[in-house]
MILUMRO-486124 format. One record per residue (C-alpha): x, y, z. Coordinates in steps of 0.02 Angstrom, whole numbers, padded with zeros to 5 digits, always signed. Layout:
BEGIN
XYZ/...
***
This chain:
BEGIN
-03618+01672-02268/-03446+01756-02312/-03433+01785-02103/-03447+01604-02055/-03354+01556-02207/-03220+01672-02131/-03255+01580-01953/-03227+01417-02000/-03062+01456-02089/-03004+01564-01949/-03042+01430-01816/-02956+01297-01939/-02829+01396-01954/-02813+01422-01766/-02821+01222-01735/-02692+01183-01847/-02554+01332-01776/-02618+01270-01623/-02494+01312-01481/-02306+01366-01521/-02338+01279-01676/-02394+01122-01624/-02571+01047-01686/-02721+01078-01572/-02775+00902-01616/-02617+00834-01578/-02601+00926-01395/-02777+00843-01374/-02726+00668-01432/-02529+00676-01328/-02645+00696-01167/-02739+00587-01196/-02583+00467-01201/-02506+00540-01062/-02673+00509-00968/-02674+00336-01019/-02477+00302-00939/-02559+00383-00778/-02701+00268-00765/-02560+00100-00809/-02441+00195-00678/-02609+00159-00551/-02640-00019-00606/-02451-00062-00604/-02447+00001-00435/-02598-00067-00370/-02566-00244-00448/-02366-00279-00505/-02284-00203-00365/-02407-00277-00237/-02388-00440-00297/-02220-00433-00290/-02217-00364-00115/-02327-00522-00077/-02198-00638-00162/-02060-00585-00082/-02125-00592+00083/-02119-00765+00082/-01943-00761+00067/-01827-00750+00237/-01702-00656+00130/-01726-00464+00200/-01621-00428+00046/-01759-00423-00087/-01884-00380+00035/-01799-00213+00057/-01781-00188-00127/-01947-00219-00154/-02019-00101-00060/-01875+00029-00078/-01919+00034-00298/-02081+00049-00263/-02080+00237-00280/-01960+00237-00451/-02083+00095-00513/-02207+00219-00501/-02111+00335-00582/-02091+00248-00747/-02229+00244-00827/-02251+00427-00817/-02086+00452-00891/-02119+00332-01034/-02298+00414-01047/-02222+00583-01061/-02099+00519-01188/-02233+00441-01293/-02349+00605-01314/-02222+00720-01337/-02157+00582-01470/-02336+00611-01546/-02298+00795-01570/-02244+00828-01734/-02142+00989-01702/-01959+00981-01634/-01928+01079-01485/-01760+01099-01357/-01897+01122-01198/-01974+00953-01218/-01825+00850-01272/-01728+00943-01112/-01889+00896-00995/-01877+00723-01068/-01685+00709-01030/-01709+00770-00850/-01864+00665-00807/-01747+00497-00859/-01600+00576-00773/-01715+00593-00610/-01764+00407-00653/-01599+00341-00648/-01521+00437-00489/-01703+00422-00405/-01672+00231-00437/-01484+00230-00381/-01527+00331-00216/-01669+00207-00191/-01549+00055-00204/-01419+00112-00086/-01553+00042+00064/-01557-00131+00007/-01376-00148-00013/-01360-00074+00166/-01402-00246+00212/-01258-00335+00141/-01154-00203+00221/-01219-00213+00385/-01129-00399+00363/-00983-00313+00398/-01021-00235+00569/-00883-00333+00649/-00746-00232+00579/-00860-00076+00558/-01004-00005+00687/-01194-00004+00637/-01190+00172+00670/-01004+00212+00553/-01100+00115+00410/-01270+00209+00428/-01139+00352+00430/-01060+00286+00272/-01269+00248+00190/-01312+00431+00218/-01161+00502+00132/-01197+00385-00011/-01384+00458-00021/-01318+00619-00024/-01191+00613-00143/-01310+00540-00275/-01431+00677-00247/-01295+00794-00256/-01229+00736-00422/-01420+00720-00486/-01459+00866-00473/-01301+00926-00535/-01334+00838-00696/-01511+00896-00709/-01442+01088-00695/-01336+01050-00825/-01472+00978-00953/-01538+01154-00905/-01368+01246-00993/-01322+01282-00808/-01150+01258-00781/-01104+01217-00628/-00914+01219-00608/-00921+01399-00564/-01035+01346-00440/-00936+01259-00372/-00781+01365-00361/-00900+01485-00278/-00956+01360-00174/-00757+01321-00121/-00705+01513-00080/-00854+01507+00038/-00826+01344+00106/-00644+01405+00171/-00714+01563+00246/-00851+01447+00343/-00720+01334+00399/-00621+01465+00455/-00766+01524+00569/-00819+01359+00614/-00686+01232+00679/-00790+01168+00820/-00910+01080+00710/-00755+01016+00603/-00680+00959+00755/-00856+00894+00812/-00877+00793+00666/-00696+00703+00655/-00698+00684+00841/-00887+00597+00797/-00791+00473+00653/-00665+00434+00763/-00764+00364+00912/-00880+00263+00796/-00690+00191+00717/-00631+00163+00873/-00807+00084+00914/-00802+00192+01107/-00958+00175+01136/-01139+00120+01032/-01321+00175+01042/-01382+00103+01189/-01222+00084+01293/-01211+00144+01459/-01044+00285+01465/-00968+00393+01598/-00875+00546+01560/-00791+00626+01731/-00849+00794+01732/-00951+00787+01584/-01107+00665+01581/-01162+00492+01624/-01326+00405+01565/-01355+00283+01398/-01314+00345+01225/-01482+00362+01122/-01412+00436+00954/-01214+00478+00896/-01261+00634+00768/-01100+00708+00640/-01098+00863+00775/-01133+00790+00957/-01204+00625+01046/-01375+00615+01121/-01356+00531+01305/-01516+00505+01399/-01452+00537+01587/-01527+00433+01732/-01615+00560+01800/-01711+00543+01618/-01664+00702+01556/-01588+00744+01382/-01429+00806+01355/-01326+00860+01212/-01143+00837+01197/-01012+00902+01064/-00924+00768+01010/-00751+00815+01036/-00794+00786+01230/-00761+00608+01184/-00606+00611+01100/-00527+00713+01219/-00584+00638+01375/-00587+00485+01462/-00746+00367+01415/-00775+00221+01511/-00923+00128+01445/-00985+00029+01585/-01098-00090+01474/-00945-00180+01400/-00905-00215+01605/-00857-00420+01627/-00911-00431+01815/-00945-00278+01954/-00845-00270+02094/-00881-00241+02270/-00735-00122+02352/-00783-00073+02557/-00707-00041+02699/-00775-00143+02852/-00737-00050+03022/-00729-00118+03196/-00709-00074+03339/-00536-00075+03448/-00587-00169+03569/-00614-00330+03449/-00499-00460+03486/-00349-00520+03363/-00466-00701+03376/-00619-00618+03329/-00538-00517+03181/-00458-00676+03094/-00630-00750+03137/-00741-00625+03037/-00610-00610+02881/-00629-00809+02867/-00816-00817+02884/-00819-00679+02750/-00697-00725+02632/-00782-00915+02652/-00956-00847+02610/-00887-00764+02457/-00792-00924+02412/-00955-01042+02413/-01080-00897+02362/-01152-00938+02161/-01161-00742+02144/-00989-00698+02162/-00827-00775+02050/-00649-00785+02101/-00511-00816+01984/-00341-00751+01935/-00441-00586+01847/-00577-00571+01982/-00471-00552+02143/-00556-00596+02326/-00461-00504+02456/-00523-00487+02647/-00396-00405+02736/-00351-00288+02868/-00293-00113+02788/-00248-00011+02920/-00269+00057+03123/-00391+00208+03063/-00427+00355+03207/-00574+00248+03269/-00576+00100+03195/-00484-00043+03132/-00505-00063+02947/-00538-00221+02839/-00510-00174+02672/-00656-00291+02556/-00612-00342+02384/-00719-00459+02279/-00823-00470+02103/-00990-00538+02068/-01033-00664+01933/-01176-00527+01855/-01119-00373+01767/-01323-00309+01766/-01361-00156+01879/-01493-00205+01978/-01440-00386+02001/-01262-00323+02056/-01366-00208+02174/-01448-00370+02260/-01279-00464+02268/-01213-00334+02379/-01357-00303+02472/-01371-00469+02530/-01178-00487+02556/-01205-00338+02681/-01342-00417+02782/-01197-00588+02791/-01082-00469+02856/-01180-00372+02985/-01239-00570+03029/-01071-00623+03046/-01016-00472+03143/-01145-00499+03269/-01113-00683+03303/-00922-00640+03346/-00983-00537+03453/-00894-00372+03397/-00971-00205+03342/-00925-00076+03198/-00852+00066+03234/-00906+00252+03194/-00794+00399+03211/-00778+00445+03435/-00659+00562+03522/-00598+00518+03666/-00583+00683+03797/-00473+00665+03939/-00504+00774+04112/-00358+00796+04238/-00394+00852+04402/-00236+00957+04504/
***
């Protein structure tokens, strides 16, 4: 009897020291509540936050639809912080550990919460795309993200006792030795700021560089730009291309223009020459596709007595700036001018040399 007299006090005595201290019974009854919190996290989720997703998509405001569904991870979130807070509440001893964990799962909360918001109010700032670009401000959105991670988890390290200041002056003597070694991405990355400023070119636009690329921009990153070339291959390009080049983005173009040189031959008559510039020059005139005005100049005129040929120099702008409809205005303006060629009876001229023999 004395043995599991000793038993039972040993095993009492065991329950009550429990772990660290803490009550075996009380462990036991602070999972329980934590386990509870988990299974009001599920219904919250399952039933709050859906209904309010429902709600507010009856709303046309994309404002609280965005926040919505942006706090719907946080939401989730809370209850196991207040569940955690709760059973460890429960537990009668005092311990640094659990009040630190407790301090750090809030601090989480809140930043977690603040990181989370930063996409909703993107939307009001996106109102201001006149003076800014979309992509500056999505720019501007990720640097906010960062940033509050950044000081999160600074502030969690230092509920942990570590002290981040020397961190960060570590952090500084490093950063000037990588700058030192690393100007091009520097360079890169103002270069990158100041064409989205300057609003050069967006995603989607259609740019020439001489000598470097040509094709439509697909993403501006902080190092290069993405430019899908026409040949659909991808190419890569460092930023400071852009600032230090020329760019001409050809989707802001008003109207094309149409810029040829029309040959005939010598033997055309001064008649027929006046002839053909009028008939051209008249089709352009009374032609939908093609607009003349003190910016859009029409010009049919004879440039110059060429080697073989006498040159009419052809200046004139379509209505369309859209490729492929720019592409069918001209190709039907050629067919008008081969048509009006032939009726004057006169011919184009292609580069002849004329060989002389003399006989002794």
């Amino acid at each position: 009897m004395n043995v599991f007299e000793n038993f039972k006090n040993l095993f009492l005595e065991v329950w009550k020291s429990g772990v660290s201290g803490i009550n075996i019974s009380e462990i036991i009854i602070a999972l329980i509540i934590f386990t509870f919190f988990l299974f009001l996290r599920g219904v919250f989720a399952k039933f709050i936050v859906k209904r309010l997703e429902n709600f507010v998509l009856k709303s046309s405001n994309k404002f609280d639809n965005s926040l919505v569904n942006s706090m719907e991870g946080p939401a989730k979130f809370f209850p196991i912080v207040i569940g955690f807070f709760v059973a460890t509440s429960y537990v009668s001893v005092e311990s640094n550990a659990i009040d630190t964990i407790n301090r750090s799962l809030i601090t989480i909360l809140i930043f977690w919460t603040f990181h989370q918001a930063v996409g909703p109010f993107s939307v009001v700032i996106k109102s201001i795309e006149g003076l800014l670009s979309k992509d500056l401000i999505n720019w501007i959105i990720n640097a906010i993200k960062v940033l509050i991670l950044i000081l999160g988890l600074a502030a969690v390290l230092e509920l942990w006792g570590i002290k981040i200041g020397p961190i960060i002056a570590g952090l500084g003597l490093f950063g000037v030795a990588v700058a030192l070694g690393a100007q091009d991405l520097f360079k890169n990355l103002i270069s990158g700021i100041l064409v989205l400023i300057e609003k050069r070119f967006q995603v989607g636009d259609w740019i020439f560089v001489e000598g470097v690329i040509e094709g439509t921009v697909e993403r501006i990153g902080f190092r290069s730009t993405v430019v899908r070339r026409f040949d659909k291959s991808l190419a890569t390009i460092p930023n400071f291309q852009f600032a230090e080049n020329a760019v001409v983005n050809n989707s802001l173009i008003t109207n094309r223009r149409v810029n040829w040189v029309i040959g005939l031959e010598y033997r055309t008559t001064a008649d027929q020459l006046k002839l053909i510039k009028d008939q051209i020059e008249n089709y352009i005139k009374n032609n939908k596709d093609f607009v003349v005005s003190e910016d859009t100049l029409l010009s049919v005129k004879i440039e110059q007595f060429a080697a073989s040929s006498i040159d009419i120099r052809l200046i004139c702008f379509t209505k369309t700036a859209e490729y492929l409809e720019w592409m069918k205005v001209k190709d039907a303006l050629a067919i008008e001018i081969k048509s009006i060629v032939e009726k004057n009876n006169a011919s184009f001229a292609f580069p002849s040399t004329s060989i002389y023999v003399e006989k002794n």
